[in-house]
C-alpha positions as CSV (number, residue, x, y, z in Angstrom):
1,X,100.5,99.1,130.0
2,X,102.8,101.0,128.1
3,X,100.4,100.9,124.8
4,X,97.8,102.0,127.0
5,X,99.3,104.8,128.0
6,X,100.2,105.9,124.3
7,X,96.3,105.7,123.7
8,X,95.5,108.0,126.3
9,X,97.8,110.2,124.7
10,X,95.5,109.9,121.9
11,X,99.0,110.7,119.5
12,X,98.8,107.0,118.5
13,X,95.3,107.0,117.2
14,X,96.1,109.8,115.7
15,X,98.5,108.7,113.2
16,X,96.4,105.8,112.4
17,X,93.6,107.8,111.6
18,X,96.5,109.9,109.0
19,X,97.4,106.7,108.0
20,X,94.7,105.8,106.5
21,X,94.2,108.6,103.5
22,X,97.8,108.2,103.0
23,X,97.5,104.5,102.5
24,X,94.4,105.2,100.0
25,X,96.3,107.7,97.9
26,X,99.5,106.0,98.0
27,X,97.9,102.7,96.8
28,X,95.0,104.4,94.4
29,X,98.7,106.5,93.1
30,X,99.9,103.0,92.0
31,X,96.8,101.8,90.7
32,X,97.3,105.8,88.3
33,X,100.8,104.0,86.5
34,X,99.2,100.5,86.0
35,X,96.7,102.1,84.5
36,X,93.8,101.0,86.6
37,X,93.1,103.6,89.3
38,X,89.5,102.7,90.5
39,X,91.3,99.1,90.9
40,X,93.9,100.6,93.0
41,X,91.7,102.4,94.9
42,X,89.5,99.5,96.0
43,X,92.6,97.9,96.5
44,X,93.7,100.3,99.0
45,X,91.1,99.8,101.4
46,X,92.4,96.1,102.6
47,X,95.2,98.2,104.5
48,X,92.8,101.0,105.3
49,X,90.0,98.5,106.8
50,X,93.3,96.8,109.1
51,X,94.3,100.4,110.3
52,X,90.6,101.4,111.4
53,X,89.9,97.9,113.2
54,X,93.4,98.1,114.9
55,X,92.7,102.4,116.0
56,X,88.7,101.1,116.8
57,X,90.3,98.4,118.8
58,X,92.5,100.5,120.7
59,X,90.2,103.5,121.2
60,X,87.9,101.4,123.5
61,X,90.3,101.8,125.9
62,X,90.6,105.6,125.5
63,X,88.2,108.8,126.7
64,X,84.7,108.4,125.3
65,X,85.4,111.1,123.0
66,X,88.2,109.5,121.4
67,X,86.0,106.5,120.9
68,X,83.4,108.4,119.3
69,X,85.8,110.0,116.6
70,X,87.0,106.4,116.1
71,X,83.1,106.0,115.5
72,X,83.4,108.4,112.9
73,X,86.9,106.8,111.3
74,X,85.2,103.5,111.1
75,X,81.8,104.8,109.5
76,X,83.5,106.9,107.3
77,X,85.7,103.8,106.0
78,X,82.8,101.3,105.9
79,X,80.8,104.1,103.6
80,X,83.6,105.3,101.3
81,X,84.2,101.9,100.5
82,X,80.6,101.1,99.8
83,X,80.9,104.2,97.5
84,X,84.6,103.3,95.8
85,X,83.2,99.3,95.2
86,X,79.9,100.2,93.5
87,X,81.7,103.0,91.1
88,X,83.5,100.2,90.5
89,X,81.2,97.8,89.8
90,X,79.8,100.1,87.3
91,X,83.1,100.0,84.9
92,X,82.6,98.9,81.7
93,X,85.3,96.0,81.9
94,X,84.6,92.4,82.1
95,X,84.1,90.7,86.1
96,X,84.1,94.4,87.2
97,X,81.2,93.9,89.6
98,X,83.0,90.5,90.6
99,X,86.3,92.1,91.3
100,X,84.6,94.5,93.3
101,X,82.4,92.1,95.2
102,X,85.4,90.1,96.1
103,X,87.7,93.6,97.1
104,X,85.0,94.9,99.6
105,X,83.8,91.7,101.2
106,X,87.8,91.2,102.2
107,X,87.5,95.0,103.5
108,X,84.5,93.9,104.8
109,X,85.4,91.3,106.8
110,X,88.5,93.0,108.3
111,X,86.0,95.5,109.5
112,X,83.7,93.7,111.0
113,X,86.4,91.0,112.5
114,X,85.9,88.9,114.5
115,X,82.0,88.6,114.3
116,X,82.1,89.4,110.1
117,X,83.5,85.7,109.8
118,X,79.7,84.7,110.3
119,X,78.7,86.8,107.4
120,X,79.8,84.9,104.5
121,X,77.6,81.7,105.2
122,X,74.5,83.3,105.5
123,X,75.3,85.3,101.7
124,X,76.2,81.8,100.7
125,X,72.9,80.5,102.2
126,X,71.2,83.8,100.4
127,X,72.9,82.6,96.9
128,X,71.9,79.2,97.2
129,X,68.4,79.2,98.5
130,X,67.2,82.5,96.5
131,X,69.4,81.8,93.4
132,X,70.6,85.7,93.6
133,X,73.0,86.7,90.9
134,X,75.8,89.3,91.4
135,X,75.5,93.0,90.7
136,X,75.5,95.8,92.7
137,X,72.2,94.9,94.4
138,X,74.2,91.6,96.0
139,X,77.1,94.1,96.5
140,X,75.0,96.5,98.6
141,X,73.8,93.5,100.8
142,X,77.0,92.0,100.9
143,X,78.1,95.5,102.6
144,X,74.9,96.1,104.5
145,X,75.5,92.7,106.4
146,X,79.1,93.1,106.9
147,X,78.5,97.2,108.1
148,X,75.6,95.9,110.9
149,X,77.5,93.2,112.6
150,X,80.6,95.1,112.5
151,X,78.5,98.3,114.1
152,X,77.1,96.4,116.6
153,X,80.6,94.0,117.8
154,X,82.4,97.6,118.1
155,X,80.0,100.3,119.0
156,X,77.7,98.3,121.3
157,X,78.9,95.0,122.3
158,X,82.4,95.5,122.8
159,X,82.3,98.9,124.5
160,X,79.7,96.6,126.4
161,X,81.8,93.7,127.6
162,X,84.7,96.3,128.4
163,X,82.5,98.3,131.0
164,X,81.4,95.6,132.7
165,X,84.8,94.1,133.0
166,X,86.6,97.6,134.0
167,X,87.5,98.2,137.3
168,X,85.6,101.2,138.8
């Protein structure tokens, strides 16, 4: 009851939601003194993509404008890591667009979790029946299927299930 009450404080969410640029800059910051900084920035999106499912999670037990900015968080994620894998893709470095395919489906999945674990068999099925090759075509699927079953688990079903199941 206790974390409950925290997210009706809304101060909870709120530091997950700073989290999450810190996380990106901190991590992309590392990826600046390796010497690969578009690696580190994809990179940083695995802990970004836990933070948002963790604050999306918790906002559906918050006010409905909470759970709308949580909307936002999670959108915003789910797009600026569409935008970070396919700049990526686009580096002139050998298994770029691999390395990226293989960064956002992880951030993928974690955003869509539970439901995203579905996802990856019916790309395999994709690959094997229509012989697609990788590229940032593939990588835009990928993300497109990923970005609607996560949408719909969170912002529809879930909120959904969690009405019905509320006490009035």
């Amino acid at each position: 009851m206790l974390i409950i009450k925290k997210i009706r404080d809304e101060k909870f969410l709120i530091l997950l939601w700073v989290l999450i640029p810190a996380l990106i800059i901190s991590i992309s910051s590392y990826g600046f003194f390796i010497g690969d900084v578009m690696g580190g920035v994809l990179l940083s999106f695995l802990p970004a993509a836990f933070i948002t499912v963790i604050s999306v999670a918790a906002a559906l037990f918050a006010k409905k404008s909470v759970f709308k900015l949580a909307r936002y968080v999670w959108l915003t994620v789910n797009l600026t890591a569409l935008l970070v894998a396919t700049l990526s893709a686009n580096r002139p470095i050998a298994d770029a667009v691999e390395g990226a395919e293989t960064l956002l489906a992880y951030a993928m999945l974690i955003l869509s979790f539970p439901f995203g674990l579905l996802v990856p068999y019916v790309i395999m099925i994709n690959f094997f029946v229509l012989k697609n090759s990788s590229g940032i075509a593939s990588l835009c699927g990928m993300w497109f299927g990923f970005f609607m079953v996560g949408y719909i688990q969170w912002f529809l079903l879930f909120p959904l299930i969690i009405n019905k199941i509320r006490p009035r």
